[in-house]
N, C-alpha and C positions, 0 to 999 in steps of 0.2 A: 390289354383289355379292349375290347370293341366299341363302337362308338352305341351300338344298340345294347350293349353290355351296362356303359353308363350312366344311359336313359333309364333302363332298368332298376338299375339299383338304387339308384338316385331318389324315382319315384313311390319304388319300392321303403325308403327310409322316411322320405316326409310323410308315406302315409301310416309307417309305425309309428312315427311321432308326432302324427297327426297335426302336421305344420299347415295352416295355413296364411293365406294373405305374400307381401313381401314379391319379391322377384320369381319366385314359383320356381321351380324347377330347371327352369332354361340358363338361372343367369348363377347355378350352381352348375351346371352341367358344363356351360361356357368356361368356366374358372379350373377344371377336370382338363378339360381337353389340352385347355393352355397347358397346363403342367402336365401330359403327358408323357413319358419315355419311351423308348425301344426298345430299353436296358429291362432286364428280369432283376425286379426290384423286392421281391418276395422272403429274398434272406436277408433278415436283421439279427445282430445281438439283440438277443431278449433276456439278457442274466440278469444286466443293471436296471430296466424294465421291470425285471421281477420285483427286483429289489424293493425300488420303490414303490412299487402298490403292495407288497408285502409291510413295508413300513407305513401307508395311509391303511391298512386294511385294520379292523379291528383285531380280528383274527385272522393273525398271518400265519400260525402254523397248518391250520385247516387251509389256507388261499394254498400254500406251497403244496400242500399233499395233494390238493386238487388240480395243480399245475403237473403234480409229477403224474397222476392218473392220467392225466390226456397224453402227454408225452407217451407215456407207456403203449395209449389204445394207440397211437401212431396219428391224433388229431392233425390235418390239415391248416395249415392257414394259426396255428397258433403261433408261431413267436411274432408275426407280424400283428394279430390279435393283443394281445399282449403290451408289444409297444405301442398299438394305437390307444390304451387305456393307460399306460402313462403318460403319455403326451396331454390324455385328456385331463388326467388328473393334475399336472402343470399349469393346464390352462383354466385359472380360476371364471374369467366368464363365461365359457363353452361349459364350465361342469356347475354352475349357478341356471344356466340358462335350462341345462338337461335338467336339474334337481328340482326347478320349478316344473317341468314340461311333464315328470315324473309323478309331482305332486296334482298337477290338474287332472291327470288320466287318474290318478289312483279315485280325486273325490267323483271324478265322472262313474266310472268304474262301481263306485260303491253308492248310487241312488240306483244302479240295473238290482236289477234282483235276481241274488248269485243263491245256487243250487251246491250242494253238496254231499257227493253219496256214500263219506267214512265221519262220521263222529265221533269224540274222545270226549269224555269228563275231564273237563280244565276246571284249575280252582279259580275260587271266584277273583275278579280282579279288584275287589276292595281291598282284600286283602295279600299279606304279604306270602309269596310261594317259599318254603321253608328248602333246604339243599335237600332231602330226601324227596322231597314231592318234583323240583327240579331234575333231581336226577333220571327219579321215573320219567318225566316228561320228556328228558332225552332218549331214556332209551325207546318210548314208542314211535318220537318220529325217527328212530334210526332204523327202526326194522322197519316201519313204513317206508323209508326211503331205500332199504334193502330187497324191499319187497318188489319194489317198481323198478328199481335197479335190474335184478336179477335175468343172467340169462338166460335165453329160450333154450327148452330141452335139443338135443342134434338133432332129433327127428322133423320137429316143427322150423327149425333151420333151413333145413335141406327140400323139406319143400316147398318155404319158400321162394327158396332161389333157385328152387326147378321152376314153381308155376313162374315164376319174374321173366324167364329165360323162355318156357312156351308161348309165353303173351306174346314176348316180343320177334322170339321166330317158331312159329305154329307147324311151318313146312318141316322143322330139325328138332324135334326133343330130344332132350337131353336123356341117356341110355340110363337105366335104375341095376342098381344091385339086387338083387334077391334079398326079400326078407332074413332068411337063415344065417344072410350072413353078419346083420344085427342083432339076432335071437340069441346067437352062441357067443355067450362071453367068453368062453376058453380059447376063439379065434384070435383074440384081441392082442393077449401076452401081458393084458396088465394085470392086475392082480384083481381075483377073483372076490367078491366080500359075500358071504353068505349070513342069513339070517339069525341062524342057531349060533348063540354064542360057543366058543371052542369049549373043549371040558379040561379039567383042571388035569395037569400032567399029575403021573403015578407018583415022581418026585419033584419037589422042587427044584430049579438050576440053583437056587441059590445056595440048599444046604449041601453041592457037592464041592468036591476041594476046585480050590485056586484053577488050576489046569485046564480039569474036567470043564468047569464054567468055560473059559477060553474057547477049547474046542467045541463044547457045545453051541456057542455065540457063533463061531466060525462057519460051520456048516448052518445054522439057521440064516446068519448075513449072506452066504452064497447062494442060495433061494433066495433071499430078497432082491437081493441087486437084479433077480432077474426077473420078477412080479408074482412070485410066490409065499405067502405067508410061511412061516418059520414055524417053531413050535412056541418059542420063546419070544418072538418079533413079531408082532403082526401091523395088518396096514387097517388103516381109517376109512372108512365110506368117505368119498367126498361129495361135495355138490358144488356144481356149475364147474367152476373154473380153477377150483381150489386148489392149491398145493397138497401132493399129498403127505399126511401124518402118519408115527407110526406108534405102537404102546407096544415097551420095551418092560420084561418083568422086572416088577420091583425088588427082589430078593435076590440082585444079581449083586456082585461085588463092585463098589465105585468105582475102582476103576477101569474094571471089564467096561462097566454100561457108559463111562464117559469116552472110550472107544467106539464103543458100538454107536453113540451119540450123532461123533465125528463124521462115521461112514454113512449112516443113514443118510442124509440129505442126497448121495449118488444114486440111493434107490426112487429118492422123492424126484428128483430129476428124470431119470429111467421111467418112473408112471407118468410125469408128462410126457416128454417125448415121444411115448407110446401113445400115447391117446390121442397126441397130437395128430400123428401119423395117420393113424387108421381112420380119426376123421376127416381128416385135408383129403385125404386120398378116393372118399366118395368123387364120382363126377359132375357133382354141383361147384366144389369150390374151384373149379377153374387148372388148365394147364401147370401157370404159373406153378398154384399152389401143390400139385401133382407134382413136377419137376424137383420142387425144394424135399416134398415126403421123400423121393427117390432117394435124395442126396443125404438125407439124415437116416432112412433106412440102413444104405450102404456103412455111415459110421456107425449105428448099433449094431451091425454084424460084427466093425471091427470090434466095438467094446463086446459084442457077446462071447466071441475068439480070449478075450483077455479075461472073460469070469471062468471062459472053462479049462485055460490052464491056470487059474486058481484052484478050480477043483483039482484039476490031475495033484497039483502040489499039496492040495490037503488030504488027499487020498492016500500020498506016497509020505504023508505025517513030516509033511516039511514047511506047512502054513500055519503061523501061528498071527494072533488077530496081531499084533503090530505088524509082522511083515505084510496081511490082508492092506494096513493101515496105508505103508510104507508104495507099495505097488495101487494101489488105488488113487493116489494124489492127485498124479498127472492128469487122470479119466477126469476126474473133479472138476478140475475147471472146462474142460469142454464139454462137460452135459452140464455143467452150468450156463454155459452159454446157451447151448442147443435149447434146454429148460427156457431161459428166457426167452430168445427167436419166437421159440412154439407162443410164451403165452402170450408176447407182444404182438404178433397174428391174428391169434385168438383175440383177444382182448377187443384190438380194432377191427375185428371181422374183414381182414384184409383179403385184397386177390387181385391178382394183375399188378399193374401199378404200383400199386399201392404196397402190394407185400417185397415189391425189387423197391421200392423207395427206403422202407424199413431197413432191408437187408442193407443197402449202401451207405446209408447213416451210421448203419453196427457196424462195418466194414473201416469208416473214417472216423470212427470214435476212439478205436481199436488200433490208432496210429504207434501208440507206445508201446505195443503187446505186440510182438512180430506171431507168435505161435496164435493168438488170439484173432489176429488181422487175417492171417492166412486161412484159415476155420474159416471165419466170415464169408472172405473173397469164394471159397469155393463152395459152400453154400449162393450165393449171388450166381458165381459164373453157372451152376448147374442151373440154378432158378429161370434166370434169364431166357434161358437156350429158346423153350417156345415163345417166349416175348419176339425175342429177335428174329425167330424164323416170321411171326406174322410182318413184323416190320420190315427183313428183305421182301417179301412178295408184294408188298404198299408201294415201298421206293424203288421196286426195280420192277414191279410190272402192271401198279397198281391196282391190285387185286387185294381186297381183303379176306381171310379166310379167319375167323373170329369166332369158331363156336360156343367161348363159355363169355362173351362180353368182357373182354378183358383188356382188348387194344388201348390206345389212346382217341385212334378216331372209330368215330361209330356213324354207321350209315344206315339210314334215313329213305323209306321208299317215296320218291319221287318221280316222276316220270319226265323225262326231259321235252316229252312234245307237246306239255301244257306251257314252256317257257314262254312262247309267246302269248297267251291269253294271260299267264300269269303279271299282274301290275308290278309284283313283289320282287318278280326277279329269285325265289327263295331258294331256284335249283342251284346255282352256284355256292350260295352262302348257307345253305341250309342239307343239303343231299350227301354232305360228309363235315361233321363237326367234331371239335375238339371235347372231351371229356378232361374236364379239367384233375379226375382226382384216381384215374389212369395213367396218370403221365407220371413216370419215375422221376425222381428228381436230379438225376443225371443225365435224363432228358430235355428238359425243361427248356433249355435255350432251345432247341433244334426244333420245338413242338412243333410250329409254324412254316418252316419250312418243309417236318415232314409231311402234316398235312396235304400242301401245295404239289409237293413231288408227287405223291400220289391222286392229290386231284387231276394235275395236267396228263400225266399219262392214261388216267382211267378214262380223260375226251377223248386219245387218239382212241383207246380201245372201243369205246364206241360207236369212234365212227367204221371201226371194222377192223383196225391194221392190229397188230401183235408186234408187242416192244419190248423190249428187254434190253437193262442198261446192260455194256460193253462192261462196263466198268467194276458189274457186281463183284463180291465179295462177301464172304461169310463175316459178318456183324458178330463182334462177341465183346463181353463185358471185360472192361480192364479197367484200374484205378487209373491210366493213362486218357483222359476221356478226348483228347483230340484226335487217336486212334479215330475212332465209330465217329468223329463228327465230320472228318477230313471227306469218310467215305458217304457221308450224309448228303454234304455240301457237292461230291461228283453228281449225286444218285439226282439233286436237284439241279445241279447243272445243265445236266444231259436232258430229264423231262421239260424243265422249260425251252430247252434252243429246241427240240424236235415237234413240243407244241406251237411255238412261236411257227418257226419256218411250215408248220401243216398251215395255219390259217393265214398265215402272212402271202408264200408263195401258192400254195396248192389251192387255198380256197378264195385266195385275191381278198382279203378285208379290206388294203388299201383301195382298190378299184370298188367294191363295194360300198366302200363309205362316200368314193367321191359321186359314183353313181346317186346315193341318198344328198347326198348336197347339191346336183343338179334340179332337184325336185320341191324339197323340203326348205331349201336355201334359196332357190328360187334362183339359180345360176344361170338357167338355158332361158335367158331376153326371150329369144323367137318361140319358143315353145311356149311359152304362157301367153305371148301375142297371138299365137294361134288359137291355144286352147281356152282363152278368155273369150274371143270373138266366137268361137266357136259354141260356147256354150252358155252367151250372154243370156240369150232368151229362157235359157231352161233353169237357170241359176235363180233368175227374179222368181220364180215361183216358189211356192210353200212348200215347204220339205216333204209334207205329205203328198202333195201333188208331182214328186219328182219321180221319173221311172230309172233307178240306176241302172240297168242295161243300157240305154240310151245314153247315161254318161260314160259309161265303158267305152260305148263305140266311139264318144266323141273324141273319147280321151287317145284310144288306138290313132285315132287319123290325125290330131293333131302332134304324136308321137310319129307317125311315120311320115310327115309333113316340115319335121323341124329337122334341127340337127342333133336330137336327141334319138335320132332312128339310128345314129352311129355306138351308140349304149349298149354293149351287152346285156346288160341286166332289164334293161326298160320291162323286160314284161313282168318284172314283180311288181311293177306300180300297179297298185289298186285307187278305187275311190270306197270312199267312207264319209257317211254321211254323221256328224256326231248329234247327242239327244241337245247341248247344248250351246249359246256363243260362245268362243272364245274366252271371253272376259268372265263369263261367270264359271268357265272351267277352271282357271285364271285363282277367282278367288277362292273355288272352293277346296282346291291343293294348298294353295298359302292358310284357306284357317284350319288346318289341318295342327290339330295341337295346340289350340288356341281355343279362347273366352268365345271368339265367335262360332267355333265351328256348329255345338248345335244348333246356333240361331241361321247359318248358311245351309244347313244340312235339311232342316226343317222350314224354311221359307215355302210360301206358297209359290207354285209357279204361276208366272205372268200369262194374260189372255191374249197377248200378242204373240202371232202363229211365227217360227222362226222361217223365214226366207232358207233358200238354197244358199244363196254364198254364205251367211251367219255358220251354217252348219258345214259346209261344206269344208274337205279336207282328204288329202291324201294317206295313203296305208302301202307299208309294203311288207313283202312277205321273204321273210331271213332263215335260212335253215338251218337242222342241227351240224357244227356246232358254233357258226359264226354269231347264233343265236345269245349264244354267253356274251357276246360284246353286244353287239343289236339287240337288246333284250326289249321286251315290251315297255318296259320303265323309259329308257333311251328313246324306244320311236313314240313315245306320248310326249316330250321333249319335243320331238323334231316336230311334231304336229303341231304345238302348243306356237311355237317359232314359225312354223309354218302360216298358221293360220291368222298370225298376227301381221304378219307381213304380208298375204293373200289379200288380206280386208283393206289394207291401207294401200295397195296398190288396185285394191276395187275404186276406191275413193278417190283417188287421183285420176283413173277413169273417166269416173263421175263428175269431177269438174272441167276436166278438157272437154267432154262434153257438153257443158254450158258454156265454156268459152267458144267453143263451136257454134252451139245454137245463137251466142251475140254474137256471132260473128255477120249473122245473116241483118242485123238492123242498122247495118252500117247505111244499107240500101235507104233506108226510112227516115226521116225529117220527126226523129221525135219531140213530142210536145212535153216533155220533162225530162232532157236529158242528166238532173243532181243526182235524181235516184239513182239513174242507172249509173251511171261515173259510179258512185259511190258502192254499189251493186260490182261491179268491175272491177274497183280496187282490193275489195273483200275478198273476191274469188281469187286474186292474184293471190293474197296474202295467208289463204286456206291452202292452196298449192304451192307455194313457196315452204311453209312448213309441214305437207304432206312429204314433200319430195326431197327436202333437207331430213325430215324421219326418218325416211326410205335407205338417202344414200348414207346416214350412217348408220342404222344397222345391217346394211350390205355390206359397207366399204371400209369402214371404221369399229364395226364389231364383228362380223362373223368373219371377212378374208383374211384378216392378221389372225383373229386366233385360231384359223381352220390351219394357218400356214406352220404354227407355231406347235396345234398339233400332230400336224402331219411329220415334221421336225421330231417330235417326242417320239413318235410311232417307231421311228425309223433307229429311234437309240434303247427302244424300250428292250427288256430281257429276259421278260416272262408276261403270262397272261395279265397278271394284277397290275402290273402297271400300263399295258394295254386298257383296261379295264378304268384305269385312275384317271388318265388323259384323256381316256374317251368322257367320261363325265366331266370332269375337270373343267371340259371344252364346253360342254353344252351347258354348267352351269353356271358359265362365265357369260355364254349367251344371251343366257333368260336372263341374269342379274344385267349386263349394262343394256339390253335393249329394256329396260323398264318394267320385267313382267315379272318382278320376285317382289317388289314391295306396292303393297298393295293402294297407297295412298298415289303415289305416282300412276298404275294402274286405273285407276277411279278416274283420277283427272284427265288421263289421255282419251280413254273414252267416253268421253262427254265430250273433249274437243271432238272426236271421230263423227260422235253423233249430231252435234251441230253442221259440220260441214255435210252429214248426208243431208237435215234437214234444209238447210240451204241449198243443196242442190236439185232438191224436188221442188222446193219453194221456186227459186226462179226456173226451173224447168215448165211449172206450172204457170208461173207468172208470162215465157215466152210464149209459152202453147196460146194460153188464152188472151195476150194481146198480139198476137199473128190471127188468131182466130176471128179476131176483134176485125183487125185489116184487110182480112179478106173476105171479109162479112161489107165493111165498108167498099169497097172495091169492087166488088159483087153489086151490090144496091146501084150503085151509083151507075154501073156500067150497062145492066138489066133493066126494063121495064118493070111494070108490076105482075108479080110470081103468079103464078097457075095456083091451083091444090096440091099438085105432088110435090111441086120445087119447094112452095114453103113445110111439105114434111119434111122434105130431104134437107131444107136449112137448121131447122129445127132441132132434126137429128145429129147435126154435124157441131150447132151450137150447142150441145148437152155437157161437153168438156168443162165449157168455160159456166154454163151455169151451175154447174155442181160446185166448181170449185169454186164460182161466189158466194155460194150457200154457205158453201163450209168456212172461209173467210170473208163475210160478210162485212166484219166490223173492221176491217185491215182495208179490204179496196175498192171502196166504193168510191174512193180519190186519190188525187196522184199523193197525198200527204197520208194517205194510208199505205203506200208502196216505200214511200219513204222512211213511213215509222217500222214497217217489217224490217227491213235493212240495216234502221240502225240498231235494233231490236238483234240483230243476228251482230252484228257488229260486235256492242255492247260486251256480247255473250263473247264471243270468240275472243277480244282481249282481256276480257278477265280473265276467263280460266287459262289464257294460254301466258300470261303475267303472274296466276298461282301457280303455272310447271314450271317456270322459268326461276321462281323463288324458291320452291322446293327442290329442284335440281342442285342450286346454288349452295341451298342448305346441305344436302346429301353430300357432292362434292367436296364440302367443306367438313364436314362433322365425320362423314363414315370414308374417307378418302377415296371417293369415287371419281377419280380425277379424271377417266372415261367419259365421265358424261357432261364434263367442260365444255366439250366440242362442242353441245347440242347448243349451247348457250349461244356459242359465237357465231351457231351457223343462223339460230335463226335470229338474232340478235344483230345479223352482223356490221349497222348502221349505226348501232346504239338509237334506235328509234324507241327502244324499251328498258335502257340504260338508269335513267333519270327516275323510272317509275320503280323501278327494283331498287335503287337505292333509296328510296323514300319510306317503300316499305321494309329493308333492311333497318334501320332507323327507328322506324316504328316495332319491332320484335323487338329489338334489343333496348328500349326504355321498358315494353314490357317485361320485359326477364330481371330489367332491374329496378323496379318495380312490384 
């Protein structure tokens, strides 16, 4: 079962039982997966199962007949059904907890106000219902429930399952017989039932002598056996599904008519089979079930060969009803059987699948009956033939040709070059899926793998080549089933090493991916020294203000300027400008499934215009069909990794920047050097732990696990696990670089966002006390100013007066420069003393032993030693507490 399968069902069950509150969904879904197998777990004994809910059942004889009716229609999923309801029944607080959950729905239930369109006169419930009034009352709900039971006429059947089949391929209808040839019932061979009751014979069979009866019986039983009324035999109208009946005259002699008795039921066998036949055989119900009418056709030939040297021997007055008796025996049980087949088909409206599943169950039931087993198996092996022809053309050249829906896998128009806009990724896992109640159960293990073998090949065919496994072989049914799996197991062999080796050598995935890791991973140092410088000034502006052709160009020239011009692939790099930051892309994938997502979904957006780097971010462009591993799911990943690593290497920018700009007041004799010291240490201690981020999500997350999957790549042996270590990889990324839980997220950027504000803050602070100094220095050196020179002072002082305007109450003294600083201080070791305790916590609690490192790098004095242990100390009186 699939892991979207799970989720499915999962939430699908809490909300029939309308569970709320509790762990929700996740922390049952979490308990599933754990207990997962690979193994096909779907066969259990379900005898002992039975047993016991027939013995908790009030009424076990009705539970059993209702068990043997499912059995019979060919029900799916019952004995595992079955034993899940004894287990429950075992489990006294799992079936207290449902019999309460039963009881609230029922009173819920019954304040709606229920509609009802059959009413009966029930007696009153004061009083007591007497067994006659009881009995009525049964028999109305049984024909009511006979009534809703009942099957659709064939006609209403059949077009059904024609319009079901045009819906879903419009281009191919399914071909119609002619009217005439359901109008005429004498086409059929079953016995014809007319309206007008027969008239009474000139004599009765019964006042003739002993003999006479005999042979009279004989020649009326050899028209019957073959769907012909008798004079003395006739047959019953039936309805729906019925077996057919016959009325035998009553004036015959006992023990002629307990003969005649005997033979009859080979006639009631003979009208099914027939009826069977002629209706499987329309082209609604499917190959399959065409294939089986053949094969039961061919045995009522032989049995019709065998009624008509009955005749020849009663013609030549050498039949008498016990030799009839005598030579009929054998026929007996195989249109017994055959009779069943048919109605067990019928019953479950089987086709495909589902009627080769029936037939290998009759086939292993029929272990002790060699004549009986052998019937079976060649019913199957005929059955099978078109099952197995669509099956070689999937595993050996993955093609499906499936006109009546009958495969296992069913294909899905998808177009493969919406792959990349698609987020879902859905053409891989979604453009050919499993039909779970198609799949024979001789099948069953292989489902999986067939699938696969014909997905991988249906890529190569795609991309153009034509392939056909070496290895093919005609597939045919035998009780030996390691036969057809041996040759399963080649047919997958061969499609994965020829898909492998297409994308691995021909279309270079490895040099593809590492090409995506130079960019996305931020590998090529000199290229993003290029292309940061290069496109600092265009970056600060408003994303609406940005012209991306202009980033294009910049981005070309610092590609052909690096060492990244040695890149084959380079010209798939695009730019992409995203609608929002990082971090709120961040959380609004993480509330994905969660209490918050409509409150993140529905937030207002902020009136702060997003800048060029906020938004900014890389796109490349992957074709079919390297596109199944690079999927658009994958490059939102690499963007996500990308863009978090872009920002925090802006940021480190950003304060060598300022350490630069003090670089320049070494020259000046300032009049408060604490602030500044103390301004100076901060910045140290903002880039110490920028650039400790930095080197371990370079050095410490992404190049060991890139190595490791590059390692995987190279042992992998089919698409899917291509496919598994490519995620694998990436989701190991986002989890230990900090961007899968959202609490650690939160607090990184808030650290991010202080160190930007601190580095405008003293950006500002140096602009307008150098402004200051050269304003001094100016005065001092100058006479007194003209008109123009005080515009032009004016003008050039407007920097630092805006920006006293706007911190007004912070610098109007040197003790206001001082309180901004420790003001930024403050801020910066809290929140970076709340990462460093939740890291500690994570590490410890969910074994994220990964992110130790970060502790010791930026830790690595134990300057923050003492404080974390204080508040370790403090949680844990709280917790016990």
């Amino acid at each position: 079962m699939s892991e979207f399968r799970i989720h499915h069902d999962v939430n699908e069950l809490l909300s029939l039982l309308q569970v709320r509150g509790g762990d929700g969904a996740e922390g049952y879904i979490d308990l599933l997966q754990k207990h997962r197998t690979p193994y096909v777990t779907t066969t259990v004994s379900a005898h002992s199962a039975k047993v016991k809910l027939a013995e908790f059942s009030k009424t076990p004889e009705d539970f059993l007949k209702k068990c043997d009716e499912l059995k019979s229609k060919n029900v799916r999923n019952l004995d595992p059904l079955v034993y899940l309801l004894s287990r429950l029944c075992e489990d006294k607080e799992t079936l207290q907890s449902l019999q309460q959950n039963a009881k609230e729905r029922s009173e819920s239930s019954a304040n709606a106000t229920a509609t009802t369109t059959t009413s009966y006169s029930l007696p009153q419930t004061t009083s007591k219902i007497s067994m006659q009034e009881l009995d009525e009352l049964r028999k109305k709900l049984g024909n009511v429930t006979a009534s809703s039971s009942a099957p659709l006429p064939a006609e209403v059947t059949r077009k059904m399952l024609r319009d079901k089949h045009n819906k879903k391929n419009p281009t191919q209808p399914n071909p119609v017989f002619p009217n005439w040839v359901y109008d005429r019932p004498a086409l059929i061979g079953d016995f014809i039932t007319s309206t007008n009751p027969p008239g009474d014979p000139a004599v009765a069979v019964g006042t003739m002598p002993l003999p006479a009866q005999e042979q009279a019986l004989v020649e009326d039983l050899l028209f019957v056996l073959v769907g012909i009324d008798g004079r003395d035999v006739t047959a019953q109208p039936v309805l729906g599904r019925q077996n057919r009946s016959f009325i035998v005259d009553s004036t015959l002699d006992m023990s002629v008519k307990e003969l005649v008795n005997r033979i009859l039921p080979v006639a009631s066998y003979y009208s099914t089979i027939t009826r069977f036949i002629e209706e499987k055989s329309s082209f609604e119900y499917g190959q399959v079930n065409h294939a089986l009418t053949a094969a039961m056709r061919t045995l009522m030939k032989e049995y019709l060969i065998l009624i008509s040297q009955l005749e020849h021997l009663q013609r030549q007055g050498l039949l008498s009803l016990q030799k009839l008796w005598f030579y009929i025996q054998p026929t007996m049980r195989s249109m017994e059987i055959l009779a069943s087949i048919a109605s067990s088909v019928d019953k479950g409206e089987c086709m495909g699948g589902s009627t080769l599943t029936l037939l290998h169950d009759r086939t292993f039931n029929f272990t002790g009956d060699s004549q009986a087993q052998e019937l079976c198996l060649y019913l199957t092996k005929a059955a099978s033939v078109p099952y197995f022809e669509i099956l070689e053309k999937w595993v050996y050249r993955g093609i499906i040709k499936d006109p009546y829906s009958e495969f296992m896998v069913e294909e899905h128009e998808l177009q493969k070059e919406k792959i990349q806009e698609d987020y879902n990724d859905k053409y891989w896992d979604q453009r050919y899926t499993i039909v779970q109640h198609r799949i024979p159960s001789f099948l069953q293990k292989m489902a999986d793998k067939i699938l696969s073998t014909g997905k991988y090949l249906n890529v190569v065919r795609e991309c153009g080549r034509d392939v056909t496994c070496p290895d093919a072989k005609e597939v045919l049914y035998t009780l030996k089933e390691r036969v057809y799996v041996e040759q399963i197991e080649k047919a997958y062999n061969y499609a994965s090493k020829v898909l492998l080796d297409f994308l691995m050598e021909e279309k270079e995935l490895v040099s593809r991916l590492r090409s995506i890791k130079h960019y996305f991973l931020m590998d090529k140092g000199d290229f993003f020294v290029h292309f940061m410088d290069l496109t600092e000034d265009e970056l600060k502006k408003q994303v609406d203000d940005i012209v991306p052709p202009r980033l294009e160009a910049l981005l070309e020239l610092a590609l052909r300027m690096s060492t990244a011009n040695t890149d084959p692939f380079k010209d798939d790099l695009k730019i992409d400008l995203m609608p929002h930051d990082v971090i709120t892309q961040l959380l609004r994938v993480l509330a994905i499934e969660t209490k918050q997502e409509k409150a993140i979904i529905n937030a207002e957006p902020t009136d702060v215009a997003l800048s060029g780097l906020e938004a900014f971010s890389f796109d490349y462009i992957v074709k079919w069909p390297l596109s199944l591993i690079i999927n658009r799911k994958a490059l939102t990943r690499y963007q996500m990794l990308f863009r978090h690593m872009f920002y925090c290497k802006h940021v480190e920018r950003l304060l060598c920047n300022v350490w630069i700009r003090n670089k320049d007041f070494k020259q000046y004799s300032l009049r408060s050097p604490k602030w500044f010291s103390a301004a100076f240490a901060l910045r140290q201690r903002m880039l110490n732990f920028v650039q400790n981020i930095q080197y371990y999500m370079m050095f410490e997350v992404t190049e060991p696990t890139w190595h490791v999957m590059e390692n995987n790549l190279k042992t992998a042996s089919n698409i899917d696990d291509l496919l598994c270590h490519h995620t694998s990889f990436l989701d190991n990324c986002l989890k230990d670089c900090m961007l899968t839980n959202p609490e650690l997220l939160r607090i990184f950027s808030k650290l991010i966002a202080v160190c930007v504000m601190f580095t405008n803050c003293m950006q500002q602070f140096t602009q307008s006390m150098r402004l200051e100094r050269l304003a001094q220095e100016q005065g001092a050196m100058d006479g007194p100013s003209t008109q123009n020179e005080h515009v032009e002072d004016t003008e050039r002082k407007k920097p630092t007066a805006k920006f006293l305007a706007e911190f007004g109450d912070v610098l109007p003294s040197e003790a206001g420069y001082e309180a901004a600083i420790s003001k930024f201080d403050s801020n910066f070791s809290m929140l970076l003393l709340d990462l460093l305790d939740k890291l500690s916590v994570y590490s410890t609690n969910d074994c994220e032993h990964s992110m130790i490192s970060i502790i010791y790098r930026l830790d690595f004095n134990g300057f923050y030693t003492e404080r974390l242990e204080r508040m370790a100390i403090e949680r844990s009186q709280k917790a016990a507490a």
